[in-house]
C-alpha positions as CSV (number, residue, x, y, z in Angstrom):
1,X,38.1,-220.3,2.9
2,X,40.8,-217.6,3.2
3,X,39.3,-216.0,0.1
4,X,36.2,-215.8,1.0
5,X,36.6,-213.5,4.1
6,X,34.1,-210.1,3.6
7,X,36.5,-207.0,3.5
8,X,39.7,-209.2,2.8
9,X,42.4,-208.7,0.1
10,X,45.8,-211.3,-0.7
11,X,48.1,-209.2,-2.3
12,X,51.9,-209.6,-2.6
13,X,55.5,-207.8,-1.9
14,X,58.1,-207.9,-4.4
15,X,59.9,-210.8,-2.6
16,X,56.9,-213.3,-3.2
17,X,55.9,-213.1,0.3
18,X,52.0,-212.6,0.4
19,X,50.0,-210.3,2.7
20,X,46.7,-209.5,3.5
21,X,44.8,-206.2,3.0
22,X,41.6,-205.0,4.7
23,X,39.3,-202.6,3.7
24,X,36.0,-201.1,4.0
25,X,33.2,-199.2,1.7
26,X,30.7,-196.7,3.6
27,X,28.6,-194.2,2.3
28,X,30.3,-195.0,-1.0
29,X,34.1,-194.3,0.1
30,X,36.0,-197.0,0.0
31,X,38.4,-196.8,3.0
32,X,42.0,-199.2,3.7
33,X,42.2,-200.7,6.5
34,X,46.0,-201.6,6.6
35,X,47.8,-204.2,5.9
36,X,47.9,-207.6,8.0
37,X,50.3,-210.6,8.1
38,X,47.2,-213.4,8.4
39,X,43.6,-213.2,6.7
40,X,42.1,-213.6,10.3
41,X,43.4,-210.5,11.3
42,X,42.6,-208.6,8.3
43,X,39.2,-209.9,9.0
44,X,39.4,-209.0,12.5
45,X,40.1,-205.4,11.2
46,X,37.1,-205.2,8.9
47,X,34.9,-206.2,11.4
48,X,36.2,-203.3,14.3
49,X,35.6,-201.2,11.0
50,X,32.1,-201.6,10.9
51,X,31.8,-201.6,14.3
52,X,33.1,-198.3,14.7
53,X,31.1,-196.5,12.0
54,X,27.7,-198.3,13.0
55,X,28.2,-198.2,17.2
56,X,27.9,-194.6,18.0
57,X,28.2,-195.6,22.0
58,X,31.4,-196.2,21.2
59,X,34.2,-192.8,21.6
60,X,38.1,-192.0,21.1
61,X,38.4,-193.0,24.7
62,X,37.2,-196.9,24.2
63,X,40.5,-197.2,22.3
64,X,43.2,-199.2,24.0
65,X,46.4,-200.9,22.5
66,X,44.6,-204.4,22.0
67,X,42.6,-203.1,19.4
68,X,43.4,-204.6,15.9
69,X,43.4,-200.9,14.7
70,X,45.9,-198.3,15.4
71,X,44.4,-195.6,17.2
72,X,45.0,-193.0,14.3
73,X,42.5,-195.1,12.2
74,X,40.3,-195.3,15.1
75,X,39.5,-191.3,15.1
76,X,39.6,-191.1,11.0
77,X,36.7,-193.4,11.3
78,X,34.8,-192.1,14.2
79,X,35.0,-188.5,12.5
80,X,33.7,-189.8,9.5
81,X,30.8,-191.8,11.9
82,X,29.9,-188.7,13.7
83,X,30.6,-185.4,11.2
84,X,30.0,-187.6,7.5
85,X,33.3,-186.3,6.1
86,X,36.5,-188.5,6.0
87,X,40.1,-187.4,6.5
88,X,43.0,-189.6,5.8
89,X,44.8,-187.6,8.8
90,X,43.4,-188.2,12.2
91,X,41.1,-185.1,12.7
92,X,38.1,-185.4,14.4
93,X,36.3,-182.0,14.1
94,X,34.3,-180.4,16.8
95,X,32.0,-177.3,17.1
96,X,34.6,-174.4,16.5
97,X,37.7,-176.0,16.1
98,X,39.1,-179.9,15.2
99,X,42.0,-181.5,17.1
100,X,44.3,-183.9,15.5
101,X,45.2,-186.6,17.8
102,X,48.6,-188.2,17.4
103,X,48.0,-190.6,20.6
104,X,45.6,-190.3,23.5
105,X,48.4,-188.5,25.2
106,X,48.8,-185.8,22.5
107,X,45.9,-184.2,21.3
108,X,46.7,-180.9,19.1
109,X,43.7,-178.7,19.1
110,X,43.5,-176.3,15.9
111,X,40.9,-173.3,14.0
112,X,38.8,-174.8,11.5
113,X,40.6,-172.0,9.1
114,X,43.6,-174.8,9.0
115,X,41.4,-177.9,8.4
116,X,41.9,-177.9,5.0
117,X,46.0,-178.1,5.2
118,X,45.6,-180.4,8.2
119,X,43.9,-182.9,6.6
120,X,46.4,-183.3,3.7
121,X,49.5,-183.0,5.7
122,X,50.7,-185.5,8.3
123,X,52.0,-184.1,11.9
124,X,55.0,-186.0,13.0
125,X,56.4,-185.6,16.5
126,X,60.4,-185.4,18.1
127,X,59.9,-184.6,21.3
128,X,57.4,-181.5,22.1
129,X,58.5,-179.9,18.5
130,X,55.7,-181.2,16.0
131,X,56.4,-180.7,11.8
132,X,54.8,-181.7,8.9
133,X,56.5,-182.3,5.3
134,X,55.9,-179.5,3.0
135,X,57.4,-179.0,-0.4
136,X,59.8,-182.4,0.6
137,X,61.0,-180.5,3.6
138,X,60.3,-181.1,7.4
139,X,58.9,-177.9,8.8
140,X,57.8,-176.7,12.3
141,X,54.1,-176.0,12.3
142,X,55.1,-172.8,14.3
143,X,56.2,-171.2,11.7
144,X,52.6,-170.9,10.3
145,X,52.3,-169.0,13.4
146,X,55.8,-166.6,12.6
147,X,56.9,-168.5,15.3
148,X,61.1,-168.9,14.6
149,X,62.5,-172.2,15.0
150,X,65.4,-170.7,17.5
151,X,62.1,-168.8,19.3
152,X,62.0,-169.5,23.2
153,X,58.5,-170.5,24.8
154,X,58.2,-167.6,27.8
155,X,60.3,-165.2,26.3
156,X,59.0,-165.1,22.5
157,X,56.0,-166.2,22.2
158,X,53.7,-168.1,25.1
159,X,50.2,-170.4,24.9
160,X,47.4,-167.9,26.4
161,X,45.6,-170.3,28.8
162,X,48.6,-172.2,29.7
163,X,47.9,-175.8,27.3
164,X,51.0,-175.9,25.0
165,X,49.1,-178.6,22.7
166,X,46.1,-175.8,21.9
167,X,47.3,-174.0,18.4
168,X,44.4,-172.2,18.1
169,X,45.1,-168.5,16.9
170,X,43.6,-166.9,20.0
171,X,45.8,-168.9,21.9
172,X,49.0,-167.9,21.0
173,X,50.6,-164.7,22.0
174,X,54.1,-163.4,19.9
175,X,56.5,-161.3,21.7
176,X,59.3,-161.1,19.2
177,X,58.6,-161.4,15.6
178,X,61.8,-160.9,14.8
179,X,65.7,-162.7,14.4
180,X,68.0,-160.8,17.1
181,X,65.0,-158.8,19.1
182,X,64.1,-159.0,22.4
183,X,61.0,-157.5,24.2
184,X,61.6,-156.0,27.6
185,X,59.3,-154.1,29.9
186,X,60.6,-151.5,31.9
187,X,60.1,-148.5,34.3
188,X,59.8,-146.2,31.5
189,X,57.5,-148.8,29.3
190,X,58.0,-151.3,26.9
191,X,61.4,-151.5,25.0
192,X,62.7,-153.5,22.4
193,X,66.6,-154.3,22.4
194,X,68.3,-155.8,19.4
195,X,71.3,-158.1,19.8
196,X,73.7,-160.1,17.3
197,X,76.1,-163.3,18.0
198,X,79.4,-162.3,16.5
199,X,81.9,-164.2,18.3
200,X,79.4,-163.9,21.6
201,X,76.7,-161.7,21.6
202,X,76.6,-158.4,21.0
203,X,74.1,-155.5,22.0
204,X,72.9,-153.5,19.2
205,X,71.0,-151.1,20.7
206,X,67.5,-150.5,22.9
207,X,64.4,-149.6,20.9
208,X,60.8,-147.8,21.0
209,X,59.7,-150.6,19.0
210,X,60.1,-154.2,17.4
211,X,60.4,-152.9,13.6
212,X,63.3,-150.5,14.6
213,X,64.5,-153.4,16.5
214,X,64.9,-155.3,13.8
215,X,66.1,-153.0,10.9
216,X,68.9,-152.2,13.5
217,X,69.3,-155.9,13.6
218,X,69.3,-155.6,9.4
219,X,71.7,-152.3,9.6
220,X,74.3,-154.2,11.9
221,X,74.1,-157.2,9.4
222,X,75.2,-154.7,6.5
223,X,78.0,-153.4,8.7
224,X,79.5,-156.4,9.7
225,X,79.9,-157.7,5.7
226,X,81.5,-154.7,4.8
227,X,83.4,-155.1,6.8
228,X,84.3,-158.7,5.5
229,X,82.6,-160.8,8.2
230,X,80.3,-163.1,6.1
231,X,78.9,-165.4,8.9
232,X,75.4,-166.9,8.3
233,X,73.2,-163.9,9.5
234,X,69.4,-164.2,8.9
235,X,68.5,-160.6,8.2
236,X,64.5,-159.9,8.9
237,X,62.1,-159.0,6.5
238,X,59.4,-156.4,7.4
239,X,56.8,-156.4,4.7
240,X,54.3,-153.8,6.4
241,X,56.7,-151.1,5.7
242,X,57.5,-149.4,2.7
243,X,61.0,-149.0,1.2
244,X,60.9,-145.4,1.6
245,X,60.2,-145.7,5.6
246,X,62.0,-148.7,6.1
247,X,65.2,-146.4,4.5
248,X,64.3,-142.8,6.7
249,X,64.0,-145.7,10.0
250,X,67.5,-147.6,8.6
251,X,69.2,-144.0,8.4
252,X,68.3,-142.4,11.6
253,X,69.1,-145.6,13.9
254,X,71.6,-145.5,16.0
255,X,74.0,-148.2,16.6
256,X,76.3,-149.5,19.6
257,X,79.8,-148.2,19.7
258,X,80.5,-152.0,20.8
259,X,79.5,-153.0,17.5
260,X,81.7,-150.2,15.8
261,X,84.8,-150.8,18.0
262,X,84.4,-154.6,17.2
263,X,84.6,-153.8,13.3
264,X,87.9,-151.5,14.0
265,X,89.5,-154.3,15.7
């Protein structure tokens, strides 16, 4: 009888132990279901399937944890219900934007610009820092943004209307771009001041702007390993400039007597 359950699969692990597989076919993709310890609930799983593609009363917020599917396959098939496209990720995609929603709790909204890597790379969470695996490595998805991984919410960067789970482009404001610079407004305008952790951290200097900033951050980093201090400095690359500017800027900075006096010592 176990056999001849619509939707339901025995298969096997390596140890002998046998399993149960659901799955589903609609609108000619066939779509797993996951994996189940009894047929019954394999079954159970097929049927909530075609429930949820066929009932359009039912929403994202009818999910609760006694469901037989986890919520992430609850929103792949309720986006492919509702929008007739089917992502493996849980995306469900709205008018001008999609949100991928890890859990009820945490919904991340994005531009439809990043569907397409969305949908073929899986968001993992620790904590409030969310990464995906790219090339085998674990990687922020701030950095898309230029976002540093040392970068402090408030002082580098902030979320425009205040919601720290909405990545849209539009919502996501960069003060410092760049390792070791610092924007600060003052009396006489805006002003960008470069520091560097030696043993404690050093001023560089104050700036007119963010790219002198940080090619004094670069010249300081020169200075210190000629001067045989070869500590693990992440110099910043500026690709908007030219060599030739990037030099006449380099030559023309000035630099602290702090960091001078440190390299005498």
């Amino acid at each position: 009888m176990e056999q001849n359950l619509p939707g339901v699969f025995t298969a096997r692990k390596k140890d002998g132990t046998i399993y149960y597989r659901a799955s589903i076919t609609h609108k000619k993709k066939h779509i797993s279901l996951g994996s189940y310890k009894t047929p019954y609930m394999a079954y159970a799983a097929y049927l909530e399937g075609i429930t949820l593609l066929s009932d359009s009363a039912l929403t994202l917020e009818d999910f609760s944890k006694h469901r037989v599917l986890p919520f992430e396959k609850w929103v792949c098939l309720i986006n492919f219900r509702d929008n007739q496209i089917y992502f493996s990720t849980p995306i469900y995609v709205r008018k001008n934007y999609f949100e991928y929603l890890l859990s009820p709790e945490y919904i991340l909204k994005f531009d439809i610009d990043d569907l397409f890597f969305y949908s073929s790379h899986k968001i993992m969470r620790r904590g409030r820092h969310f990464f995906v695996a790219d090339y085998g490595m674990q990687t922020n998805i701030m950095n898309r943004y230029g976002i540093k991984n040392y970068a402090v919410k408030g002082r580098d960067y902030r979320f425009v209307n205040g919601d720290d789970l909405d990545f849209r482009y539009e919502n996501i404001e960069i003060y410092n771009r760049y390792h070791g610079v610092i924007k600060k407004e003052t009396k006489k305008g805006t002003k960008y001041i470069a520091k560097i952790h030696i043993n404690g951290n050093y001023t560089i200097g104050t700036y007119a702007s963010d790219v002198e900033a940080a090619i004094a951050y670069n010249k300081a980093i020169d200075l210190l390993k000629k001067a045989g201090i070869n500590k693990n400095f992440s110099p910043n690359y500026l690709e908007k400039i030219s060599s030739s500017v990037y030099a006449d800027i380099y030559e023309k900075l000035h630099i602290s007597p702090k960091i001078t006096a440190y390299l005498r010592e």
